[in-house]
Each structure stands twice: as C-alpha cells, then as structure tokens.
C-alpha positions in Angstrom: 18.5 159.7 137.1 15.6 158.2 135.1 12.0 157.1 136.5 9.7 155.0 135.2 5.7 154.9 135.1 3.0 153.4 135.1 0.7 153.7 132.0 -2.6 152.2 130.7 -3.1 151.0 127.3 -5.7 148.5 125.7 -3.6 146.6 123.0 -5.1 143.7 120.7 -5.4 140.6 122.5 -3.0 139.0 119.2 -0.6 141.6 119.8 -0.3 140.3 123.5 0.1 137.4 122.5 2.8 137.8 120.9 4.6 140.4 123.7 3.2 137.5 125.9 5.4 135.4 123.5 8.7 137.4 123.2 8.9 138.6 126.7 8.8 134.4 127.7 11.5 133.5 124.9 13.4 135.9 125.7 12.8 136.0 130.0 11.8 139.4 130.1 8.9 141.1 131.5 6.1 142.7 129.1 6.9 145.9 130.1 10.6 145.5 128.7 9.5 143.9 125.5 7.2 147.1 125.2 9.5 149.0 126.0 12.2 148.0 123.7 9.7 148.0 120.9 8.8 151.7 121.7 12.3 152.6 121.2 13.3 150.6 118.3 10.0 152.5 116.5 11.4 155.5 117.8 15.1 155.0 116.4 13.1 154.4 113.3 11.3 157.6 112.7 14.5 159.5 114.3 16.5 158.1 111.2 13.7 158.3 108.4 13.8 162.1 109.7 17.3 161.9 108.9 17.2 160.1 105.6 14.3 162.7 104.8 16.5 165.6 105.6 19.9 164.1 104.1 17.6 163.5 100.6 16.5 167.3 100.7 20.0 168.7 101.4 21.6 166.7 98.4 18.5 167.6 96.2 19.2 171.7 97.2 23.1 171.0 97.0 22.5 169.5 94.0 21.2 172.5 93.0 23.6 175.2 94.1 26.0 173.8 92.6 24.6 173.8 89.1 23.7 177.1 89.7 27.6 177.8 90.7 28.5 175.7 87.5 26.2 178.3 85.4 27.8 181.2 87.4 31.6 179.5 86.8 30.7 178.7 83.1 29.5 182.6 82.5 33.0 183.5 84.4 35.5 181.9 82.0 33.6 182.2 78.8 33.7 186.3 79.1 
C-alpha cells in the first residue's frame, strides 16, 4: 500500500506556469504533473548511475584483461 503527502514548496512563478500549462493539456492535476516530473528526473539519475558504473567496469575489465593477455603472452613464449 502506498500513501501520499502533502508537501510545501515555493517554485518560480514561470515554472508554474508551465505545470499550470501541462497539467491543463494534458487534464491532470499539478500534483501529477509534479509528480511525474519527479520521477522521470529520478529515472534519470538512476540510469546516469548506471551508465557511470557500466563505463567504470568496462574501463577496469578492460584492464584485467590486458593484464591476463601480458600474463597469457609470458605463458606461451617460455
């Protein structure tokens, strides 16, 4: 089960504007349109985490396996 509250925030009257905006085109209330931007920022971080960690895995694979390559090299030529 999931609640809901109620918050305060004091956003930029532009920036209401524009929720003011959305939440008319698309017949929702400001809370949903806030809402949904929340979590679509959210998803964005979450997968810039990932992209972040994917880039430092391939970098250190990267490196392992030259360093196996070295190590594979060294076995065959002796």
């Amino acid at each position: 089960m999931y609640s809901k509250q109620k918050v305060t925030v004091t956003i930029d009257e532009s920036i209401i504007r524009e929720i003011d905006s959305l939440s008319k085109e698309k017949n929702e209330t400001r809370s949903h349109v806030i809402e949904e931007a929340l979590k679509a920022w959210r998803r964005g971080q979450v997968e810039q985490e990932l992209i972040d960690g994917y880039r430092a895995m391939a970098k250190e694979d990267a490196k392992t396996a030259e360093q196996n390559l070295a190590a594979g090299k060294e076995a065959i030529i002796k």
